[in-house]
C-alpha positions in Angstrom: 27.9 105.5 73.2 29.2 101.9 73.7 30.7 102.2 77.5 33.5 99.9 76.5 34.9 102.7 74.1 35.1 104.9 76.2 38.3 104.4 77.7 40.5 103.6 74.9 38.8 107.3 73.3 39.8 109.1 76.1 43.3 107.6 76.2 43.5 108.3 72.0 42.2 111.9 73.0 44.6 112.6 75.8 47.6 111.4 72.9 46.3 113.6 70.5 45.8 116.2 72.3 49.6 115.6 73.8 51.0 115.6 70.8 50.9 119.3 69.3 52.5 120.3 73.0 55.1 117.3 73.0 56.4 117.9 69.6 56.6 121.5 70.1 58.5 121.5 72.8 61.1 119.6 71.3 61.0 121.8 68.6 61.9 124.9 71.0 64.7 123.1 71.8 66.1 122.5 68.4 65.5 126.1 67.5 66.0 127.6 71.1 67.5 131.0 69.5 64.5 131.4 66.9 62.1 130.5 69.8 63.9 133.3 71.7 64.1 135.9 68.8 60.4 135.0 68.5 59.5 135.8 71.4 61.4 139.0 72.1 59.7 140.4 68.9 56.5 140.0 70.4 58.0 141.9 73.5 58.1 139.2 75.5 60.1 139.8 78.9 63.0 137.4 80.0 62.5 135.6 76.7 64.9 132.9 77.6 63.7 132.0 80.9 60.4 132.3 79.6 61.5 130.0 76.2 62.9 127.2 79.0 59.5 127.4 81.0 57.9 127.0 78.0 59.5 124.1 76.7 59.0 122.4 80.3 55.4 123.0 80.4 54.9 121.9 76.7 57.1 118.5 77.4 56.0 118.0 80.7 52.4 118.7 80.7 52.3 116.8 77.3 53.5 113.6 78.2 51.5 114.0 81.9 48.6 114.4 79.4 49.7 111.5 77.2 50.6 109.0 80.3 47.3 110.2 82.5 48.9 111.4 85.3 48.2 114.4 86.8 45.7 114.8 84.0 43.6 117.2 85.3 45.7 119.7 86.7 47.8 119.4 83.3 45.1 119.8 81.4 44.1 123.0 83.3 47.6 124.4 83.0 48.0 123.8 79.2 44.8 125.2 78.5 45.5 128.6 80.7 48.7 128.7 78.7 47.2 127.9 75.0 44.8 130.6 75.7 47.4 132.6 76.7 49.8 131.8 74.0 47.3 132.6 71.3 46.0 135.9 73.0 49.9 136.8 72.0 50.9 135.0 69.3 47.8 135.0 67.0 46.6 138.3 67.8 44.5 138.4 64.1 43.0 141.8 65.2 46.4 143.6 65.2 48.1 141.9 61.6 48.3 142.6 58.4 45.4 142.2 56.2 47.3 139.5 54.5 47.8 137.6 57.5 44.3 137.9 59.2 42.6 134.9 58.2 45.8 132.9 58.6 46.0 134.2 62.4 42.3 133.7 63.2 42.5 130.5 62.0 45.7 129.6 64.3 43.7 131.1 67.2 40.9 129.6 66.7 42.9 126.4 66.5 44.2 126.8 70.0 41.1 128.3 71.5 39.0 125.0 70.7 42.4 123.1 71.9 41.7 124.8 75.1 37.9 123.9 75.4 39.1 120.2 75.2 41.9 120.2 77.8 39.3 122.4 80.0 36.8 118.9 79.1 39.6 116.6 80.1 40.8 118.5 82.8 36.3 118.8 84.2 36.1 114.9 83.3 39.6 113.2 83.9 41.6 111.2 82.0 39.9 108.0 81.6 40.7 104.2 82.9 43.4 104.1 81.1 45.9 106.9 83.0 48.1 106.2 85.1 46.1 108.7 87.4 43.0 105.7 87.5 46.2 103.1 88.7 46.8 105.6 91.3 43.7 105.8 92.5 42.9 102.5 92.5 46.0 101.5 94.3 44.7 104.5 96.9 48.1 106.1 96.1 46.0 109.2 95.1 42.8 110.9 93.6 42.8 112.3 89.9 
């Protein structure tokens, strides 16, 4: 691999991999009642406070993933909470025959999501991240 590509591919990784968590969150927060509902028919305790940590973590970590800062510890967090996420949500071993392969799919989505915020979070976020400014400056490691 050219090593000139290799920051601009880790900064068009980090934004794609930002993305499915950014826009998520906002969508929580247009449908914050569904997202509850949602979750309580799951049997999620404390749904709502649960919903709103949610929506933090998604927005949060998301753009810290899309921006490069605090990239690694992000990463870690979001992939902890995809794997979690789909342990509940997508449980294809517990559904209706009709919605297996649908629900596998969906988890097996998110689990390869995890493996590359677990990459990003073992390798860092590039040159381009606001965490490589940082440390440059010697504000801070990534």
């Amino acid at each position: 691999m050219n090593p000139s590509l290799q920051n601009p591919l880790a900064l068009a990784g980090r934004v794609l991999l930002s993305l499915m968590f950014v826009l998520a969150g906002f969508s929580k927060i247009g449908g914050f009642a569904g997202t509850v509902g949602y979750m309580q028919s799951k049997g999620i305790p404390a749904a709502e406070l649960l919903a709103g940590l949610t929506i933090l973590l998604e927005i949060g970590g998301g753009l810290a993933l899309m921006f490069g800062f605090m990239t690694r510890w992000a990463a870690l967090a979001l992939a902890v909470f995809t794997v979690i996420a789909s342990l509940i949500f997508h449980n294809f071993w517990a559904v209706p025959e009709a919605q297996k392969m649908v629900q596998n799919l969906m988890f097996m989505k998110n689990l390869s999501i995890a493996g590359g915020l677990l990459v990003l979070a073992a390798i860092g976020p590039g040159g381009w991240s606001l965490d490589a400014r940082r440390r440059v400056g010697g504000l801070a490691t990534a």
